[in-house]
DOMIKOL-723845 format. One record per residue: x, y, z of N, C-alpha, C, O in turn; residue number from 0; residue in three letters. Coordinates in pm, whole numbers, plus 32768, in hexadecimal, padded with zeros to 4 digits. Layout:
BEGIN
REC,X,Y,Z,X,Y,Z,X,Y,Z,X,Y,Z,NUM,ALA
...
***
This chain:
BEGIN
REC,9CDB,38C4,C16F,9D65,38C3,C148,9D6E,38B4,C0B2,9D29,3865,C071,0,UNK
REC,9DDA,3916,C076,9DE0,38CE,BFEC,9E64,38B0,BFBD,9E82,38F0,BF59,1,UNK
REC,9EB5,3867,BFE5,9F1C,381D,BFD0,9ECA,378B,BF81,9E50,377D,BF89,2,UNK
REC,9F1D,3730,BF3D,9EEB,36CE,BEDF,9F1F,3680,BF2C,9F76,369B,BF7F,3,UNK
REC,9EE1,35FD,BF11,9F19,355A,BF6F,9FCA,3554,BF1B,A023,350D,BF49,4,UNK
REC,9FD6,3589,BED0,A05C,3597,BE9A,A0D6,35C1,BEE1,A144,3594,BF02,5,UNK
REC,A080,3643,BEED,A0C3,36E3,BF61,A0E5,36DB,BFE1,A143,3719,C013,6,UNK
REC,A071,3668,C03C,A08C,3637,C084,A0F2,3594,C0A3,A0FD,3556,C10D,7,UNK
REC,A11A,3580,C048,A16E,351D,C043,A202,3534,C012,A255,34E0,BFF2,8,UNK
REC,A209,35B1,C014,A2B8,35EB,C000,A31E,35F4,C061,A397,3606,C04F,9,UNK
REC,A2D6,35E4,C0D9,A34C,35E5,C128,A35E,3550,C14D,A3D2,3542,C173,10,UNK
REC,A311,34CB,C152,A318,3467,C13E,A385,3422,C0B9,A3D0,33C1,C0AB,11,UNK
REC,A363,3479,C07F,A3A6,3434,BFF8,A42F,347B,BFE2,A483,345E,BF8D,12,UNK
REC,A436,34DA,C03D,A4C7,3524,C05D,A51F,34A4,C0AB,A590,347C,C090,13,UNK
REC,A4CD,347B,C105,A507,342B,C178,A528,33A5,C118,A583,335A,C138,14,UNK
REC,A4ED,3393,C0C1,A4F5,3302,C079,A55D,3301,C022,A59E,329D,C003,15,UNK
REC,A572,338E,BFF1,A5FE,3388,BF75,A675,33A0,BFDF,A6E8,3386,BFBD,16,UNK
REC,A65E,33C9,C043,A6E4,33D7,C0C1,A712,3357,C0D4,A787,3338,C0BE,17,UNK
REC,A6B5,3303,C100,A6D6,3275,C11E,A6E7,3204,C0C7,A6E2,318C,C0E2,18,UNK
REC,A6FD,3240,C059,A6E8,3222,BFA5,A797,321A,BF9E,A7E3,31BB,BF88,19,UNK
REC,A7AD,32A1,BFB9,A849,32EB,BF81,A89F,32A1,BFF5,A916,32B6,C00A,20,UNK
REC,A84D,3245,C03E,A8C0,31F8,C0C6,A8FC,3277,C12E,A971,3272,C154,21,UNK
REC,A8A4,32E4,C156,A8B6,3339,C1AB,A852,32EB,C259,A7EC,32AA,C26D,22,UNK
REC,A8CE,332E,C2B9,A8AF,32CA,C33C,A861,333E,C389,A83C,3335,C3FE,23,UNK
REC,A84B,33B0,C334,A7E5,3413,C37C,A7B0,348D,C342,A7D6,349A,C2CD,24,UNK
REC,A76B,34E4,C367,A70F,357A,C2EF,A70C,35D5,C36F,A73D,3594,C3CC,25,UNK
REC,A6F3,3624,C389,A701,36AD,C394,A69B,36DD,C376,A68B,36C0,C300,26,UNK
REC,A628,372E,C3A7,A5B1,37AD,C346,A5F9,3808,C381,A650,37D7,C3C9,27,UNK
REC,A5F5,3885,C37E,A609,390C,C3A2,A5C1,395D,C372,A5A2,3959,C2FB,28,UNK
REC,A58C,39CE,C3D6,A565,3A45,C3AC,A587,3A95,C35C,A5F0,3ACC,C37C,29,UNK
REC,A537,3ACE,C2B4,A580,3B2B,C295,A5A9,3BA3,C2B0,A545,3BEB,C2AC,30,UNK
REC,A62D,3BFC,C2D4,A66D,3C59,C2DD,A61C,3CD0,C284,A637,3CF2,C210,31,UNK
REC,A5B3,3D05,C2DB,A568,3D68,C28F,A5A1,3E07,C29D,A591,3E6E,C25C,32,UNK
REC,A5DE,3DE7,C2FF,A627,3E98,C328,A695,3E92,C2E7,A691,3F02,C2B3,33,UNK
REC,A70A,3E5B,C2BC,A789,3E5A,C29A,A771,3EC7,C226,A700,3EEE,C20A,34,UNK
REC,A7D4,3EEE,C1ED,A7E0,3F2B,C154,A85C,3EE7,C13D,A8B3,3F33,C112,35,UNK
REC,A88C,3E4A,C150,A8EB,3DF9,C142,A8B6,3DBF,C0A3,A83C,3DCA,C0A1,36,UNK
REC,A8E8,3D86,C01F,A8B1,3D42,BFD5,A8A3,3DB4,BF6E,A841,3D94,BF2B,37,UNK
REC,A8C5,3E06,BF4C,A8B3,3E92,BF20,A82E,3EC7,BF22,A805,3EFE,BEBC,38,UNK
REC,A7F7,3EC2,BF6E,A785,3F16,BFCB,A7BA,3FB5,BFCD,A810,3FDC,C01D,39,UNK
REC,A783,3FFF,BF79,A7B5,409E,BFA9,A775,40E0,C005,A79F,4149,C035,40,UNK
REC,A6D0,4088,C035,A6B6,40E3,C0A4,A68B,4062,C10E,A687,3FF6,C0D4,41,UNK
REC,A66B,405D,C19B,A650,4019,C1E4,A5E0,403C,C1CF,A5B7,4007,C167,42,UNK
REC,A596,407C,C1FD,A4FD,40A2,C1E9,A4AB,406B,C19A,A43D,4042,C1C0,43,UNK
REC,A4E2,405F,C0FE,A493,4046,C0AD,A470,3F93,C0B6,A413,3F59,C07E,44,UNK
REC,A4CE,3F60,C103,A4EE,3EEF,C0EC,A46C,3EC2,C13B,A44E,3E4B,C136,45,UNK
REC,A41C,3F18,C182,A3BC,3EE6,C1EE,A336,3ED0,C190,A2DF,3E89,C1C1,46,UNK
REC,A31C,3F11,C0FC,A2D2,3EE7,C0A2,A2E7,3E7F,C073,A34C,3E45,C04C,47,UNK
REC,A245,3E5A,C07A,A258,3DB9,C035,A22E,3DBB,BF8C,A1EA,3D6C,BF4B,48,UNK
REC,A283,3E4D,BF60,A28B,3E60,BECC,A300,3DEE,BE79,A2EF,3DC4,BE06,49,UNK
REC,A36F,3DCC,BECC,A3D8,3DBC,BEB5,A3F0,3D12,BEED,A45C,3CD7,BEED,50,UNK
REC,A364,3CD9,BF1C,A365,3C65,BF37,A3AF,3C26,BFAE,A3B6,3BAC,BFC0,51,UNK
REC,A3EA,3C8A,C004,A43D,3C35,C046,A3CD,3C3D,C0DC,A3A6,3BDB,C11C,52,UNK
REC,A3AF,3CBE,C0F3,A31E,3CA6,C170,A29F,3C53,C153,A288,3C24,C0E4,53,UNK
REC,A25E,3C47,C1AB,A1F4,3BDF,C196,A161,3C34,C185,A155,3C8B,C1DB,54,UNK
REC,A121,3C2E,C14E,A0A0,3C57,C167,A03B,3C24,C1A7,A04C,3BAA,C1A3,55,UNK
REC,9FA8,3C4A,C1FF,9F5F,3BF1,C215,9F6F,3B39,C1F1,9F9D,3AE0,C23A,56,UNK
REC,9F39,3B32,C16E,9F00,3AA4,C14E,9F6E,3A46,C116,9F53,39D4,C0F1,57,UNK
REC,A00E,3A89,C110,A08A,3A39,C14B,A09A,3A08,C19D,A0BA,3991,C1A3,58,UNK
REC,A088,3A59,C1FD,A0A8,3A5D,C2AB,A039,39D5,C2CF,A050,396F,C30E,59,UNK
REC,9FE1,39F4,C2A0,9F53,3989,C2D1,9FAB,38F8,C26D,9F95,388F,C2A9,60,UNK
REC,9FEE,38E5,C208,9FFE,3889,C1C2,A093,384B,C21E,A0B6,37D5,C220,61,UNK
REC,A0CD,38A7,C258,A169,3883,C29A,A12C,383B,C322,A171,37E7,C35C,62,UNK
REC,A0AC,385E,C350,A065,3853,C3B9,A05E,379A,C3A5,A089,3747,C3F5,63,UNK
REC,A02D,3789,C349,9FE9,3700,C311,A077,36C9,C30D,A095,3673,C35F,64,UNK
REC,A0CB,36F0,C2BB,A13C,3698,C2B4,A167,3694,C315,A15D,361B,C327,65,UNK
REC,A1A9,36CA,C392,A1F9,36EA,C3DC,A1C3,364A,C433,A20F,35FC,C46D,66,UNK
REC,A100,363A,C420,A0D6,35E8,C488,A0CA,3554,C438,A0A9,34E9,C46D,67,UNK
REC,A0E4,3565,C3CC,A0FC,34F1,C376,A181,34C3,C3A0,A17C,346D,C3F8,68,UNK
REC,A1F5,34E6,C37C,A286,34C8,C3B6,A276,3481,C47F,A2B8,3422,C4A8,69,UNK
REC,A22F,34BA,C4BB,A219,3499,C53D,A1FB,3417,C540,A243,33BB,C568,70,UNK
REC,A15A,3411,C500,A121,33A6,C50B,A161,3330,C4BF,A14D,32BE,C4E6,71,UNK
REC,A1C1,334F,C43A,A214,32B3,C420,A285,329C,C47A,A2CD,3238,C47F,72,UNK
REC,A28A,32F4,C4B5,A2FA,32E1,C538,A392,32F0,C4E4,A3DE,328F,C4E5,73,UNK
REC,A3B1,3352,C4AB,A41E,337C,C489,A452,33EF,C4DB,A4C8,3403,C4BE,74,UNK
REC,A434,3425,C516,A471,346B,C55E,A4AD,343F,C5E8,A47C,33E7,C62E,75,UNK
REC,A520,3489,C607,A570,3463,C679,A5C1,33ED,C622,A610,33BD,C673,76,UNK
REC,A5CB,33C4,C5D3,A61D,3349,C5B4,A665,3384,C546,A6BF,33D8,C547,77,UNK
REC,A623,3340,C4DC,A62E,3392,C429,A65D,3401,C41B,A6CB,3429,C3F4,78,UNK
REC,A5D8,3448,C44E,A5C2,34D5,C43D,A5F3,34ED,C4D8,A5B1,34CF,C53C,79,UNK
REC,A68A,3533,C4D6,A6BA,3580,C554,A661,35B3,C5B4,A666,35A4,C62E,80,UNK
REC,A5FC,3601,C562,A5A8,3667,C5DD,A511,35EC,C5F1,A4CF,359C,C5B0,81,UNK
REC,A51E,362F,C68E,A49B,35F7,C6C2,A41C,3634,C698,A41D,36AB,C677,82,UNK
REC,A3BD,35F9,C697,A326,3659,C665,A317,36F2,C694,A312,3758,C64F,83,UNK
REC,A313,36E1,C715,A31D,3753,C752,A380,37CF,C6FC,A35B,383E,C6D5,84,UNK
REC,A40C,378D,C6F1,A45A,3807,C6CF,A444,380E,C622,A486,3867,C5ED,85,UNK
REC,A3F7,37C2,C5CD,A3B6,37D9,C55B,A317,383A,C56B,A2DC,3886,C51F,86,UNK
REC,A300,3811,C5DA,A277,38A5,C5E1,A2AB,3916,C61A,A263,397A,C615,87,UNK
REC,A316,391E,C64F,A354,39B6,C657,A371,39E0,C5E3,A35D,3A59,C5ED,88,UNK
REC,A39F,39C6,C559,A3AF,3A07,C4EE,A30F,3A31,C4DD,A301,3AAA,C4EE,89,UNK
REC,A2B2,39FE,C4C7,A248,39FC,C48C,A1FD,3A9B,C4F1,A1B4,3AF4,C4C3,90,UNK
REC,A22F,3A8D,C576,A202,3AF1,C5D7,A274,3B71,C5A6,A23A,3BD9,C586,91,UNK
REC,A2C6,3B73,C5A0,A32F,3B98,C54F,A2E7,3C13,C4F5,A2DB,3C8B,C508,92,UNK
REC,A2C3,3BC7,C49A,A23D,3C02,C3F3,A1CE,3C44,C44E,A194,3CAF,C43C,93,UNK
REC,A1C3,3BFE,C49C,A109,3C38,C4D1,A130,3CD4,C52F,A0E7,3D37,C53A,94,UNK
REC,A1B3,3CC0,C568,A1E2,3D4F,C599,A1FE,3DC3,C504,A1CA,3E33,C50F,95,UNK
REC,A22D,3DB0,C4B7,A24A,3E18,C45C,A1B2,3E1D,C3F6,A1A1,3E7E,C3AC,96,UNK
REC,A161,3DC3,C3FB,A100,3DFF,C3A9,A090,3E11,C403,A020,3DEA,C3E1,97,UNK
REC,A0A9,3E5A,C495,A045,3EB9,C50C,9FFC,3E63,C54C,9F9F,3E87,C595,98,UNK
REC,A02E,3DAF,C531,9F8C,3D71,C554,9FB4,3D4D,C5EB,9F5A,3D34,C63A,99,UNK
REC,A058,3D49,C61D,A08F,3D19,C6A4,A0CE,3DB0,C6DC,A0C8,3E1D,C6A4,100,UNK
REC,A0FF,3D96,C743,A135,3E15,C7AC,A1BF,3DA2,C7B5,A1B4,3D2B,C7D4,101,UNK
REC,A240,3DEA,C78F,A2B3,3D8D,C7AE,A2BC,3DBB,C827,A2A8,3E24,C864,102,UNK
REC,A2FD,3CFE,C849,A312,3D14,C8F9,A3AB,3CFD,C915,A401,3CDE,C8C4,103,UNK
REC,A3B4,3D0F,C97E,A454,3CDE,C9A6,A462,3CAE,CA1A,A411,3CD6,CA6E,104,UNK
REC,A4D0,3C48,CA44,A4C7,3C01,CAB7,A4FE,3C50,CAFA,A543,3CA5,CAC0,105,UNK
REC,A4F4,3C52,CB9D,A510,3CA5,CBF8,A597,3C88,CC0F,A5E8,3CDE,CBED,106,UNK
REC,A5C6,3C11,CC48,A649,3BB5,CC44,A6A4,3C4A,CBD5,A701,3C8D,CC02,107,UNK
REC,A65D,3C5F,CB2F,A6ED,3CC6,CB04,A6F1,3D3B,CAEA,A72A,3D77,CA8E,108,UNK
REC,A672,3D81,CB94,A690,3DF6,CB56,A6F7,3E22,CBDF,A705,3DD5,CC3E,109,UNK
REC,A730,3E91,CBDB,A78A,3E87,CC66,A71A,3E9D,CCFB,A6A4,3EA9,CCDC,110,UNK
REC,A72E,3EA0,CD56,A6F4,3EA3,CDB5,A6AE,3E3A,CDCA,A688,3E2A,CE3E,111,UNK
REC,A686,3DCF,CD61,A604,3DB7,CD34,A578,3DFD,CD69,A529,3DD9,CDC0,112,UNK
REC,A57A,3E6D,CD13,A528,3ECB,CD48,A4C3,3EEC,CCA2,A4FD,3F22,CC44,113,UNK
REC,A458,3ECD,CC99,A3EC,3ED6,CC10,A3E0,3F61,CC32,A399,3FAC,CBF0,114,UNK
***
């Protein structure tokens, strides 16, 4: 991995200036890589991680580390709105658009529930 003991301590230290500013909760979200919302003129391009907003490999491996850092101080589900789980769906999220996952979908929404 090459994220820095720094790099890995940003979303920690996100959580620390939240609870700093007297906020009673945080939010992560996935970034919106398809939109052309934000003046995006093409959706497409937005899927390059020229433009910083997709993840590359040794991001993805660094969001990986954080995502299980936030777990293990037990901020999630409380603090941090989302449960671990629904913080490694973003991360699975990245691993679908850069070929390394097959996106799935629950059966429950497709009609019939029929895959």
């Amino acid at each position: 991995m090459h994220g820095t003991a720094s790099e890995l301590r940003i979303p920690d230290r996100t959580v620390d200036a939240a609870r700093s500013l007297g906020l009673s909760s945080i939010s992560f979200l996935a970034a919106d890589i398809h939109s052309t919302a934000f003046n995006r003129s093409d959706a497409l391009n937005v899927l390059q991680t020229d433009d910083g907003i997709a993840l590359n490999r040794d991001e993805l491996q660094l969001l990986d580390h954080q995502i299980e850092a936030l777990a293990a101080n037990r901020h999630c589900s409380a603090f941090i709105l989302e449960s671990p789980e629904k913080l490694r769906k973003i991360a699975h999220h990245f691993r679908c658009y850069l070929g390394l996952r097959s996106l799935f979908l629950r059966s429950a929404m497709l009609p019939g529930n029929q895959l």
